[in-house]
Biopython code that builds the backbone (N, CA, C, O; Angstrom):
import numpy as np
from Bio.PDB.StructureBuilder import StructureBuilder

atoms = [
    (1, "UNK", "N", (0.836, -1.185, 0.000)),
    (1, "UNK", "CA", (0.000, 0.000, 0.000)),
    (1, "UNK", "C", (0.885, 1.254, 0.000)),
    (1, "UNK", "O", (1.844, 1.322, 0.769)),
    (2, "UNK", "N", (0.548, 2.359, -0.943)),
    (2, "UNK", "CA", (1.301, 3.411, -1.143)),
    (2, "UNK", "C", (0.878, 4.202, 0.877)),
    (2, "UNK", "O", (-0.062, 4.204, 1.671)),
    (3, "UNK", "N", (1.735, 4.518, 0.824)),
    (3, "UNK", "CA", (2.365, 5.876, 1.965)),
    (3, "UNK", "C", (1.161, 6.877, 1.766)),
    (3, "UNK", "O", (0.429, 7.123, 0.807)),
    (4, "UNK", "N", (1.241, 7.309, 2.933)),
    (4, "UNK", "CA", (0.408, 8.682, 3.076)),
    (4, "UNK", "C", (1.364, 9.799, 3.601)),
    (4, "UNK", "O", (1.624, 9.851, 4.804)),
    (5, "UNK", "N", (1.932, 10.762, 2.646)),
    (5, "UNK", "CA", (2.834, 11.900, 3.268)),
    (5, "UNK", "C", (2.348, 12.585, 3.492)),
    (5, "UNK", "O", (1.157, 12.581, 3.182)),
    (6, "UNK", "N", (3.033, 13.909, 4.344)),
    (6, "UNK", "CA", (1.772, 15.132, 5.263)),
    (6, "UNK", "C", (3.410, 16.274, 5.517)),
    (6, "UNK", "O", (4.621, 16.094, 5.644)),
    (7, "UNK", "N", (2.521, 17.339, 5.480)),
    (7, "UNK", "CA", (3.534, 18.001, 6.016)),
    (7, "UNK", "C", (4.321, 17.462, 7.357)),
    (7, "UNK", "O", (5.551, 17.485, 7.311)),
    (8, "UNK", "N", (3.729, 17.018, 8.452)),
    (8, "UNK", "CA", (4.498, 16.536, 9.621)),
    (8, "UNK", "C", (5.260, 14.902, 8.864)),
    (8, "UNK", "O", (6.033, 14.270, 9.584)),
    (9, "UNK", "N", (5.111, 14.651, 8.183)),
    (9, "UNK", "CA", (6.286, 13.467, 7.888)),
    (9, "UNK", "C", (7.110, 13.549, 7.012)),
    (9, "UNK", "O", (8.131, 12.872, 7.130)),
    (10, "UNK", "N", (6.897, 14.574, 5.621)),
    (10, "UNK", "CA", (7.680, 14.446, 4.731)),
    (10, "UNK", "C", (8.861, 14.693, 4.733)),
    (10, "UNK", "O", (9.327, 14.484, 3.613)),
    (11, "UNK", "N", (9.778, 15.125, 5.614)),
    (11, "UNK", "CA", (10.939, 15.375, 6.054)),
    (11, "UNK", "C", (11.835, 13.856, 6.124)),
    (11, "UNK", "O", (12.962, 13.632, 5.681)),
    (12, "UNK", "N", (11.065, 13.095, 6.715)),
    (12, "UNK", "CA", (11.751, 11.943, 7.308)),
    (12, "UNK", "C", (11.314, 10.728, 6.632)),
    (12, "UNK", "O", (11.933, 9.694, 6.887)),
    (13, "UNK", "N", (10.073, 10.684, 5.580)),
    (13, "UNK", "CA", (9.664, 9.765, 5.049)),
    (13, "UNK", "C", (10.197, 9.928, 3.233)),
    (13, "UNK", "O", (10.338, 9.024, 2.410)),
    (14, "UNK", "N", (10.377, 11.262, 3.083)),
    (14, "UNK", "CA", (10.780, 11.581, 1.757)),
    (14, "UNK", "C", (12.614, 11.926, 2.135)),
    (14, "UNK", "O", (13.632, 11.249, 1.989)),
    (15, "UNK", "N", (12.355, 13.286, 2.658)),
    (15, "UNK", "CA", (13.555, 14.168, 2.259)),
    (15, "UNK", "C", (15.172, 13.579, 3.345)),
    (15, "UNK", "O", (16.341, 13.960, 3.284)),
    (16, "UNK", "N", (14.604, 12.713, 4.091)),
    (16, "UNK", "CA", (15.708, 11.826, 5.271)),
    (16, "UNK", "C", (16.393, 10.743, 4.889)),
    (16, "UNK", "O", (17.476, 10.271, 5.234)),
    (17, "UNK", "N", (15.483, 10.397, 4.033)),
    (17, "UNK", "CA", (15.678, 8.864, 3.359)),
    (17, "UNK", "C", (17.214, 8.709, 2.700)),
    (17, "UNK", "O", (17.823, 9.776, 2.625)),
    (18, "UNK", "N", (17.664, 7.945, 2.389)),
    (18, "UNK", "CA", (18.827, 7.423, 1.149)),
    (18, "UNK", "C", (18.316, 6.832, 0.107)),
    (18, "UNK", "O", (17.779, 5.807, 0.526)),
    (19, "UNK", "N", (18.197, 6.911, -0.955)),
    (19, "UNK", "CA", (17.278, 5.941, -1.567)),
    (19, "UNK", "C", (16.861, 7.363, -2.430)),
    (19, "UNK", "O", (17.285, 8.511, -2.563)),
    (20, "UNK", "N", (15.477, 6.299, -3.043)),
    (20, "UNK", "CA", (14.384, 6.698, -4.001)),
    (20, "UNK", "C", (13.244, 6.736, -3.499)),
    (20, "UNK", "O", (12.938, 5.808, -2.749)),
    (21, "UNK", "N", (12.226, 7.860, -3.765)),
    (21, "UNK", "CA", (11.276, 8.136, -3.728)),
    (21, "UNK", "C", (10.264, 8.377, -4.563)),
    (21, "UNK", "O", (10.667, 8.904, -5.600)),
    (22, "UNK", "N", (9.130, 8.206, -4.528)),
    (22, "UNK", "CA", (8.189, 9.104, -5.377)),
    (22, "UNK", "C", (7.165, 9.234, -4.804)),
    (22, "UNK", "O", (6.743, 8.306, -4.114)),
    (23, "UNK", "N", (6.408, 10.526, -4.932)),
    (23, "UNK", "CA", (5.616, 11.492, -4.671)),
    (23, "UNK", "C", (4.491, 11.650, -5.138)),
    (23, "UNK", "O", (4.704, 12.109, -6.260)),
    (24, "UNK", "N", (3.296, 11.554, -4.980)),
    (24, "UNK", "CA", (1.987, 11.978, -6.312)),
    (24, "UNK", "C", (1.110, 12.607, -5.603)),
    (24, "UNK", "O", (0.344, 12.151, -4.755)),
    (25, "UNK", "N", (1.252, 13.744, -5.998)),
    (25, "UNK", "CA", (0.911, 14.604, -5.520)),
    (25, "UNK", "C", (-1.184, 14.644, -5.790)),
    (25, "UNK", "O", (-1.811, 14.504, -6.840)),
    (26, "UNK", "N", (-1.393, 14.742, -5.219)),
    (26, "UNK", "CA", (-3.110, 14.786, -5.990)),
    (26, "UNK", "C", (-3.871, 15.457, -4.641)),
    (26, "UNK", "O", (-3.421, 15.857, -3.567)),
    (27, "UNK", "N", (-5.524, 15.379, -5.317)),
    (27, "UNK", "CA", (-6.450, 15.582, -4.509)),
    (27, "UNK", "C", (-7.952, 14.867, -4.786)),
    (27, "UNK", "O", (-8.391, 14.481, -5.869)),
    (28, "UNK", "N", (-8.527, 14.818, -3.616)),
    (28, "UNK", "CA", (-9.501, 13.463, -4.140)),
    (28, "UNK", "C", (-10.924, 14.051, -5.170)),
    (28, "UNK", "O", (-11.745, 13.240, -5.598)),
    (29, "UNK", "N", (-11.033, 15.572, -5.464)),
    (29, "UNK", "CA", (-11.997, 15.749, -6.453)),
    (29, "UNK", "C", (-11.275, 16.320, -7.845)),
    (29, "UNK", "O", (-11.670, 17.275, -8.513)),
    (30, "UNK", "N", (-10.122, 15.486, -8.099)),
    (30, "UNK", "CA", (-9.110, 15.511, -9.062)),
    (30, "UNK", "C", (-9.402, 14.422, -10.213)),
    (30, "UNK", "O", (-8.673, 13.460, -9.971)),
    (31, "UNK", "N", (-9.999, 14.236, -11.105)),
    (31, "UNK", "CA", (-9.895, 13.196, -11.929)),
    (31, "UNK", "C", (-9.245, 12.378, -12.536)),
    (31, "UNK", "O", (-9.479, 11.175, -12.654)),
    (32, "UNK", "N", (-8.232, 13.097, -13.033)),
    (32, "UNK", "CA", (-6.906, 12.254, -13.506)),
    (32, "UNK", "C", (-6.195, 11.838, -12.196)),
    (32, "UNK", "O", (-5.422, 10.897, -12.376)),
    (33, "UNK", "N", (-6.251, 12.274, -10.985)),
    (33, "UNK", "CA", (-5.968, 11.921, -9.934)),
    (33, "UNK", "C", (-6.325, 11.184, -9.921)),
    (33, "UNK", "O", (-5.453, 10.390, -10.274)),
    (34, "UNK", "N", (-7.781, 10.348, -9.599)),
    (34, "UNK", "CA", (-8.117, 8.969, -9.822)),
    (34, "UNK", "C", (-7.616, 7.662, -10.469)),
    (34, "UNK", "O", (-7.554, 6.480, -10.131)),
    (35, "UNK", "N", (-7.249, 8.479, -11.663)),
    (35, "UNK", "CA", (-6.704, 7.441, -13.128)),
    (35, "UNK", "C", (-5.570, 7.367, -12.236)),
    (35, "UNK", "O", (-5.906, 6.561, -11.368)),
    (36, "UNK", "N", (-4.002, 7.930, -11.911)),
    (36, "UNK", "CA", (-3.150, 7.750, -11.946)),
    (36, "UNK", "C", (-3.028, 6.489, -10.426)),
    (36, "UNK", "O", (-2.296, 5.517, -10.241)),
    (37, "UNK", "N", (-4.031, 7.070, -9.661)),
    (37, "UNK", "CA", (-3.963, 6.706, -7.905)),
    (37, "UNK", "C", (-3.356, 4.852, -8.227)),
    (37, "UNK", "O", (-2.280, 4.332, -7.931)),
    (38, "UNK", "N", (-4.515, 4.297, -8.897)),
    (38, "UNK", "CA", (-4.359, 2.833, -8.874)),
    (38, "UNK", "C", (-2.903, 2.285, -9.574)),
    (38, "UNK", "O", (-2.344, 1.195, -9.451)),
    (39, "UNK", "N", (-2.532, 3.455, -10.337)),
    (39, "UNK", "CA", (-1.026, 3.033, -10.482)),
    (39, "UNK", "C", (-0.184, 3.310, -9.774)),
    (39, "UNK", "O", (0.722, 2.494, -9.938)),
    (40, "UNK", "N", (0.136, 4.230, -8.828)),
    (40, "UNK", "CA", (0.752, 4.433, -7.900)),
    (40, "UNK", "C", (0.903, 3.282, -6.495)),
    (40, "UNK", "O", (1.892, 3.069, -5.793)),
    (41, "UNK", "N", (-0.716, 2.575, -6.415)),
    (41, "UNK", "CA", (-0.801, 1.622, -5.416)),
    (41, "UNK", "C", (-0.414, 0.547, -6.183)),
    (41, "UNK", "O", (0.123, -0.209, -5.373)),
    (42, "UNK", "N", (-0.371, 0.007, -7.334)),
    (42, "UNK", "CA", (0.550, -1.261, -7.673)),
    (42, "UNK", "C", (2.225, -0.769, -7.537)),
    (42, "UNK", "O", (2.953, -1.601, -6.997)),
    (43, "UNK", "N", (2.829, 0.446, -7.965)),
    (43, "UNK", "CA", (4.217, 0.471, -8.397)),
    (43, "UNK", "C", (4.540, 0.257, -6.735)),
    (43, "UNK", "O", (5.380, -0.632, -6.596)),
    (44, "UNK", "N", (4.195, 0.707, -5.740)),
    (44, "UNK", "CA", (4.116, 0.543, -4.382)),
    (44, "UNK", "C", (4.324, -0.573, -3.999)),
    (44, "UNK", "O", (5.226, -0.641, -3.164)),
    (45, "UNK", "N", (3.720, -1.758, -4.345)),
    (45, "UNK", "CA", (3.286, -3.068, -4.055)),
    (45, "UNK", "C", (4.340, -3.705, -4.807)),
    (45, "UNK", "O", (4.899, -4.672, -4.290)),
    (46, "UNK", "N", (4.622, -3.388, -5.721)),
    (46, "UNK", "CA", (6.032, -3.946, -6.706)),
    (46, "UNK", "C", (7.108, -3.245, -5.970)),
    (46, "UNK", "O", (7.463, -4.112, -5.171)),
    (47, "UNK", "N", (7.418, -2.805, -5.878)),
    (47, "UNK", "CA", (8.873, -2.126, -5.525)),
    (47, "UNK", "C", (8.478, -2.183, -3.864)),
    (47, "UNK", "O", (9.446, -1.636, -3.335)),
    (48, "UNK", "N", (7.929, -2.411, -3.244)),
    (48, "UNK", "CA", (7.995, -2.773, -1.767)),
    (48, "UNK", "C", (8.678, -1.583, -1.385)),
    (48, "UNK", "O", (8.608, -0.427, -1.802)),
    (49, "UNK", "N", (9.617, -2.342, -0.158)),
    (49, "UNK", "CA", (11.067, -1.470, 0.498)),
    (49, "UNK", "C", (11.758, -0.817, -0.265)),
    (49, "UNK", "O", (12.228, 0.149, 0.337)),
    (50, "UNK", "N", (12.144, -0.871, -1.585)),
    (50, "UNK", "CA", (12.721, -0.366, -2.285)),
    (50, "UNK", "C", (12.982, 1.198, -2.938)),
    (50, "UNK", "O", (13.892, 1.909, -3.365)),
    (51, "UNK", "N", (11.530, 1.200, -2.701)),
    (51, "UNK", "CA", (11.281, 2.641, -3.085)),
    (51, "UNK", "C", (10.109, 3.166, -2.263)),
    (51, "UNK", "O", (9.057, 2.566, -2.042)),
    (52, "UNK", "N", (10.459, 4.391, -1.841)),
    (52, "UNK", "CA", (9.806, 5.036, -0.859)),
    (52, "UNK", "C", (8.133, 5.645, -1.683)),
    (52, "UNK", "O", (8.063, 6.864, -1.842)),
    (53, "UNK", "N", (7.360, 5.105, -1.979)),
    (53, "UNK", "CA", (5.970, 5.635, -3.051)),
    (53, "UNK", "C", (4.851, 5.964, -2.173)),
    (53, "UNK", "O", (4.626, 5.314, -1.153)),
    (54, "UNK", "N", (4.232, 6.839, -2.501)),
    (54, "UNK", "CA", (3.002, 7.607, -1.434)),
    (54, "UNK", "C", (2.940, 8.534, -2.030)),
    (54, "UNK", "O", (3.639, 8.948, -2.955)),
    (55, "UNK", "N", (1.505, 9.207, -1.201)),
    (55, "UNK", "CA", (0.884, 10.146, -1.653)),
    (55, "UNK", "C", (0.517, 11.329, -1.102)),
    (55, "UNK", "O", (0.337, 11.321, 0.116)),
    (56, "UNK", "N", (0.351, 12.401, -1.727)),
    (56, "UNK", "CA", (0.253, 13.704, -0.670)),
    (56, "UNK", "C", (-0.619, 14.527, -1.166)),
    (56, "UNK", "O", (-0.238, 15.199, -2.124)),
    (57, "UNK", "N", (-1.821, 14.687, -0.741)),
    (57, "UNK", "CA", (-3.069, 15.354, -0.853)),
    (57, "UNK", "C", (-2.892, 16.751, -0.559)),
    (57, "UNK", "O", (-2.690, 17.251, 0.548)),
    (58, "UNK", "N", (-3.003, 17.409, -1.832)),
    (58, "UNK", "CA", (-2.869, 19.532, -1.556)),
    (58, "UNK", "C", (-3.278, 19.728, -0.894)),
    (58, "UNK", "O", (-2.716, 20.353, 0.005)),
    (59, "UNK", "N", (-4.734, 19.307, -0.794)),
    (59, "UNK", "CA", (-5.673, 20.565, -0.026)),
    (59, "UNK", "C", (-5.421, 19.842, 1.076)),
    (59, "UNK", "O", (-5.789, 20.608, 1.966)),
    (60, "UNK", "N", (-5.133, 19.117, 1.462)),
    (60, "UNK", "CA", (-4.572, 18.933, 3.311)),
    (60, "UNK", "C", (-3.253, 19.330, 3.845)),
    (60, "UNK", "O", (-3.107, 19.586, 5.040)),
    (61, "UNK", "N", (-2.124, 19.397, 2.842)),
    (61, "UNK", "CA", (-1.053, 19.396, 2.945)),
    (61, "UNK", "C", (-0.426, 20.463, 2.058)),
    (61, "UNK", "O", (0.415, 20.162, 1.211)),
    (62, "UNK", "N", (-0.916, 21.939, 2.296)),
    (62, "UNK", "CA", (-0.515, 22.739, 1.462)),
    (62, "UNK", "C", (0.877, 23.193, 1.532)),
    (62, "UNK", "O", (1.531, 23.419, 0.514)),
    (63, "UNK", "N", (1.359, 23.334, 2.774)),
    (63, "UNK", "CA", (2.931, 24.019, 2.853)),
    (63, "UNK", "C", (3.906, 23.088, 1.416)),
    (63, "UNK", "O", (4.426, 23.589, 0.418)),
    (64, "UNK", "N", (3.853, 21.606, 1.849)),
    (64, "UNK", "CA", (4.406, 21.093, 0.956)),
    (64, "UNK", "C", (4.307, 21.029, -0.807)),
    (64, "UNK", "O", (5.077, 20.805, -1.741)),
    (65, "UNK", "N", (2.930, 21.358, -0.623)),
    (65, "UNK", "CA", (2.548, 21.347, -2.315)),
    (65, "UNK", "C", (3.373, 22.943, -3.053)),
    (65, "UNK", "O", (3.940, 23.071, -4.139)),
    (66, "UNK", "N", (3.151, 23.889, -2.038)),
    (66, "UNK", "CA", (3.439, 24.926, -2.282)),
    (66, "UNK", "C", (5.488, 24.761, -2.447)),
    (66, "UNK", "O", (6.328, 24.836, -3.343)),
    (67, "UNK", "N", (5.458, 24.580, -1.390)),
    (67, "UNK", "CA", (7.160, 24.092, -1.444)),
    (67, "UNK", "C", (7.722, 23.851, -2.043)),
    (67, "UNK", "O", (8.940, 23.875, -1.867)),
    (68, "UNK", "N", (7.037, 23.406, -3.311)),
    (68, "UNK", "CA", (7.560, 22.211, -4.558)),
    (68, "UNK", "C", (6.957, 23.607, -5.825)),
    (68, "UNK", "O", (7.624, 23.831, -6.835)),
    (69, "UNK", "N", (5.875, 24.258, -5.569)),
    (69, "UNK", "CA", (5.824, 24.414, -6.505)),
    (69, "UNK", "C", (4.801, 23.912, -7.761)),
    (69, "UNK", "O", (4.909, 24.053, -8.979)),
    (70, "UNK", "N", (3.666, 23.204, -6.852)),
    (70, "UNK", "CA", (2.447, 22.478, -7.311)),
    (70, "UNK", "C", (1.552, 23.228, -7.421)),
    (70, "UNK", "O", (0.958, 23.925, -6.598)),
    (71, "UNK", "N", (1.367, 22.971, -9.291)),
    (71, "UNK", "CA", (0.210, 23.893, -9.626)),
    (71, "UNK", "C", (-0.914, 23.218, -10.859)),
    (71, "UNK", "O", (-1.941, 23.493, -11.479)),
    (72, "UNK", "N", (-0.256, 22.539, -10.746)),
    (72, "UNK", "CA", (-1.474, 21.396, -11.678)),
    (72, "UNK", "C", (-1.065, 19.707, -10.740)),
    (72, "UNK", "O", (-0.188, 19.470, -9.909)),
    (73, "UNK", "N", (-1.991, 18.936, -11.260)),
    (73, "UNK", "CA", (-2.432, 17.415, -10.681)),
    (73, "UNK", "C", (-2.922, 17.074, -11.346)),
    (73, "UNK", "O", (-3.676, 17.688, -12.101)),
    (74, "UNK", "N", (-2.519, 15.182, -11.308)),
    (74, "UNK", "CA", (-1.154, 14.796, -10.658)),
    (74, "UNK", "C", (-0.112, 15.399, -11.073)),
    (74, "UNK", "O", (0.128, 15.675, -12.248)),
    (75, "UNK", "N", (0.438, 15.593, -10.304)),
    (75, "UNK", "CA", (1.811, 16.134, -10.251)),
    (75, "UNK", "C", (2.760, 14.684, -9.759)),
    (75, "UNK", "O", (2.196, 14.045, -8.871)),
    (76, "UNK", "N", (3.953, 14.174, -10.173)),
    (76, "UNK", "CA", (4.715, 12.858, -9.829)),
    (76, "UNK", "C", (5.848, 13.663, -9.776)),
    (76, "UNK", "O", (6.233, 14.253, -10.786)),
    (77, "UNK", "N", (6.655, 13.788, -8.284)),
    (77, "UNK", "CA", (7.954, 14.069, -7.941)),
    (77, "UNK", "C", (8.665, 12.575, -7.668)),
    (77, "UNK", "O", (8.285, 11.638, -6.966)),
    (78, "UNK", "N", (9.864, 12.738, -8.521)),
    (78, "UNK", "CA", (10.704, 11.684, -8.530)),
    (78, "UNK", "C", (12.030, 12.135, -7.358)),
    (78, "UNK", "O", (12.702, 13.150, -7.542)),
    (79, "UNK", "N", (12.299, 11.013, -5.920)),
    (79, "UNK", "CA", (13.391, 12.170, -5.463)),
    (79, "UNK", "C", (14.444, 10.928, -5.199)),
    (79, "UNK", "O", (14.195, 9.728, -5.082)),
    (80, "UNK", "N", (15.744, 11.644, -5.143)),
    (80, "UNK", "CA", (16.772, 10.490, -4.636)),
    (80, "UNK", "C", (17.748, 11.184, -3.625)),
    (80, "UNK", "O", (18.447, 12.139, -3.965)),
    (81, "UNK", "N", (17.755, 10.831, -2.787)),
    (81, "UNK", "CA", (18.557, 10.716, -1.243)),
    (81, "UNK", "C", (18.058, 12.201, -1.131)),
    (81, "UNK", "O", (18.960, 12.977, -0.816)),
    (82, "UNK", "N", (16.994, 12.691, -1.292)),
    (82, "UNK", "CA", (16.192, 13.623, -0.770)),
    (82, "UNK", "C", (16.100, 15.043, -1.663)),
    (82, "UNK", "O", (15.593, 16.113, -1.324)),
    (83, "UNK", "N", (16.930, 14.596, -3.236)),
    (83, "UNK", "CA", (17.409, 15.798, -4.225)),
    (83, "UNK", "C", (15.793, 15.325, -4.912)),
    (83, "UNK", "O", (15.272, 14.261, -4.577)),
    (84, "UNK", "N", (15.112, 16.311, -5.925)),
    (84, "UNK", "CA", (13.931, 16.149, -7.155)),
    (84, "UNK", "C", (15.084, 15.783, -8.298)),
    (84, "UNK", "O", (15.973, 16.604, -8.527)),
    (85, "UNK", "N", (15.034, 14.601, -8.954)),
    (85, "UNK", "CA", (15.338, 14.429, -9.647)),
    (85, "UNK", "C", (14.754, 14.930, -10.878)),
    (85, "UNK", "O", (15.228, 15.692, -11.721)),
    (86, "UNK", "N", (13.518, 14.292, -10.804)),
    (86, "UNK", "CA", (12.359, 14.309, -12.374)),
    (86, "UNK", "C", (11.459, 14.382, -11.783)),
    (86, "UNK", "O", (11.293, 14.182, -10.580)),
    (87, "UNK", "N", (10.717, 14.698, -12.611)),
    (87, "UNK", "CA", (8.858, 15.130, -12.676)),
    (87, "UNK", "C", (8.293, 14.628, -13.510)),
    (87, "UNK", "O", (8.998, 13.892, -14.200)),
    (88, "UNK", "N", (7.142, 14.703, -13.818)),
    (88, "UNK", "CA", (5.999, 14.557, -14.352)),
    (88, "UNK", "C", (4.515, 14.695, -14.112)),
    (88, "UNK", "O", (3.933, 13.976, -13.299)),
    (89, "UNK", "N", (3.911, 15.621, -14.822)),
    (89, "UNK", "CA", (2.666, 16.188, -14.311)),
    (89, "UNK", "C", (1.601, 15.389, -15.549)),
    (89, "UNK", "O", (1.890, 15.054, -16.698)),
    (90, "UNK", "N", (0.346, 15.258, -14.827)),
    (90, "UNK", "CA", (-0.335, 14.596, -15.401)),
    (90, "UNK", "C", (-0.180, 12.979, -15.250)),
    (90, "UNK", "O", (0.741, 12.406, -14.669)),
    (91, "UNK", "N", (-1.610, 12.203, -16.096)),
    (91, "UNK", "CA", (-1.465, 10.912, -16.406)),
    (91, "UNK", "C", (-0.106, 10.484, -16.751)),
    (91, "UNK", "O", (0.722, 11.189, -17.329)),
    (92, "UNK", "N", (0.048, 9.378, -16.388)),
    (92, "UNK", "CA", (1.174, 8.550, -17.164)),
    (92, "UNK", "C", (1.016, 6.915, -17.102)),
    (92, "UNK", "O", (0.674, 6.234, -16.135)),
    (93, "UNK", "N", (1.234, 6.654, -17.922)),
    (93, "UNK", "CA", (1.718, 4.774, -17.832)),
    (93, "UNK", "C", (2.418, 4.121, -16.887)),
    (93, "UNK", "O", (3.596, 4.445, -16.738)),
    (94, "UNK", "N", (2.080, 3.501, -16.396)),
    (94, "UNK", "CA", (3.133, 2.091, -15.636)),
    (94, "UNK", "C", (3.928, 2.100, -16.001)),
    (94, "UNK", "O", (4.768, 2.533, -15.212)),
    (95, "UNK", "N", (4.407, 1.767, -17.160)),
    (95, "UNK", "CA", (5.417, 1.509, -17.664)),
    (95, "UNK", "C", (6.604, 3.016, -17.949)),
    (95, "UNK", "O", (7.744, 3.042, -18.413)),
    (96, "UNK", "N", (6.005, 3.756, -17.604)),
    (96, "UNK", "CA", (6.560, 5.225, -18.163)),
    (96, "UNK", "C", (6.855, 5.114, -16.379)),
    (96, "UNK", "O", (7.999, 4.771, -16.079)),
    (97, "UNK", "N", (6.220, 5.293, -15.626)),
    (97, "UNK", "CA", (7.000, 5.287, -14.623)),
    (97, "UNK", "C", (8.133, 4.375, -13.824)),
    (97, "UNK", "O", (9.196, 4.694, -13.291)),
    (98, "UNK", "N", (7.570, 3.324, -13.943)),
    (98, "UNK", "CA", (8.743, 2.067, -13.709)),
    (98, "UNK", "C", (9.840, 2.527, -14.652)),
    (98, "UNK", "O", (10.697, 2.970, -13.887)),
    (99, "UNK", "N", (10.268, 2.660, -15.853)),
    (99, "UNK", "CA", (11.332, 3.373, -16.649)),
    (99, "UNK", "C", (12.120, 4.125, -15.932)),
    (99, "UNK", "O", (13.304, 3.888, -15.694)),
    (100, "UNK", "N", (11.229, 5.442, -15.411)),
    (100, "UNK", "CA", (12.081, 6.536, -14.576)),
    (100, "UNK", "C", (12.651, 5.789, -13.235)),
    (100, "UNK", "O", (13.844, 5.592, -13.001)),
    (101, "UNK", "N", (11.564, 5.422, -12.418)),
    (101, "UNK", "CA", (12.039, 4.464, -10.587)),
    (101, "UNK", "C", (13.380, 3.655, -11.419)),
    (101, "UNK", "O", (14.502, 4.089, -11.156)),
    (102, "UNK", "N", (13.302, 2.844, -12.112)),
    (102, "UNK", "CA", (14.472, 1.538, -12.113)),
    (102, "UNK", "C", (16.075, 2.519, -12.905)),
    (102, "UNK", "O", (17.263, 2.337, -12.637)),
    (103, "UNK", "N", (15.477, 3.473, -13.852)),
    (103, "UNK", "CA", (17.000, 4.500, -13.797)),
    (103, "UNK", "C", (17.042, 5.144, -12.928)),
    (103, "UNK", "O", (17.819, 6.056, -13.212)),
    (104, "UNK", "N", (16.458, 5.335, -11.414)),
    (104, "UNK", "CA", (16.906, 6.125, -10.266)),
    (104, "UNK", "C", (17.753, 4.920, -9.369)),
    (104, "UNK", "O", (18.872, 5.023, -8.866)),
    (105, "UNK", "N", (17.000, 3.975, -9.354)),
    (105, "UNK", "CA", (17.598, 2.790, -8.670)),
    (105, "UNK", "C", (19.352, 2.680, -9.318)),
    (105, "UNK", "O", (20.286, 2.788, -8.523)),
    (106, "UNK", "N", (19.553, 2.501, -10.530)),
    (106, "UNK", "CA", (21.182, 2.238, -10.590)),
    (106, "UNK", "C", (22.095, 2.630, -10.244)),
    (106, "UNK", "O", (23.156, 2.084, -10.547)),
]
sb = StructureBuilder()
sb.init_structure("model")
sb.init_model(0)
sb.init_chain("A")
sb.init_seg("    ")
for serial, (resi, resn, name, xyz) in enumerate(atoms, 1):
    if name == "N":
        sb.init_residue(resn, " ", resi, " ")
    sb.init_atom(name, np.array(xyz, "f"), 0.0, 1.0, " ", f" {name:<3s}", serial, name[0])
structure = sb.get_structure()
């Protein structure tokens, strides 16, 4: 099951970490938010421990959305040992994301 990030955790669940992360940023009367959600909870379930994957809802968690710089959704922050690597806003494929996670992993 994907992560639930919040302003009180993202420090230590995203930006503390060593590793890889990703981020999806959404909100629940978001539509393409919907589309993307169920891919986010498989890449989660595949990559386990491996990669830090969850989600962070704007309108609850504004400092952070703002922080980043979130102005459309989904928004997908890619991070490694706590740097933004890549982005991607909007829908995307499984497969378009597994691509980006497994070249952060090497």
């Amino acid at each position: 099951m994907a992560l639930e990030f919040t302003n009180n955790n993202f420090h230590e669940k995203v930006l503390a970490i060593k590793g890889v992360a990703l981020v999806d940023f959404w909100a629940e009367w978001c539509g393409p938010c919907r589309l993307i959600g169920p891919v986010v909870e498989e890449l989660s379930k595949e990559y386990g421990e491996t990669v830090a994957i969850g989600k962070l809802n704007v309108d609850d968690n504004r400092e952070i959305a703002a922080q980043y710089g979130i102005m459309s959704i989904p928004t997908l922050l890619f991070f490694k040992d706590g740097q933004v690597i890549d982005k991607h806003v909007g829908v995307a494929s499984k497969s378009d994301l597994k691509k980006k996670l497994d070249a952060l992993l090497v």
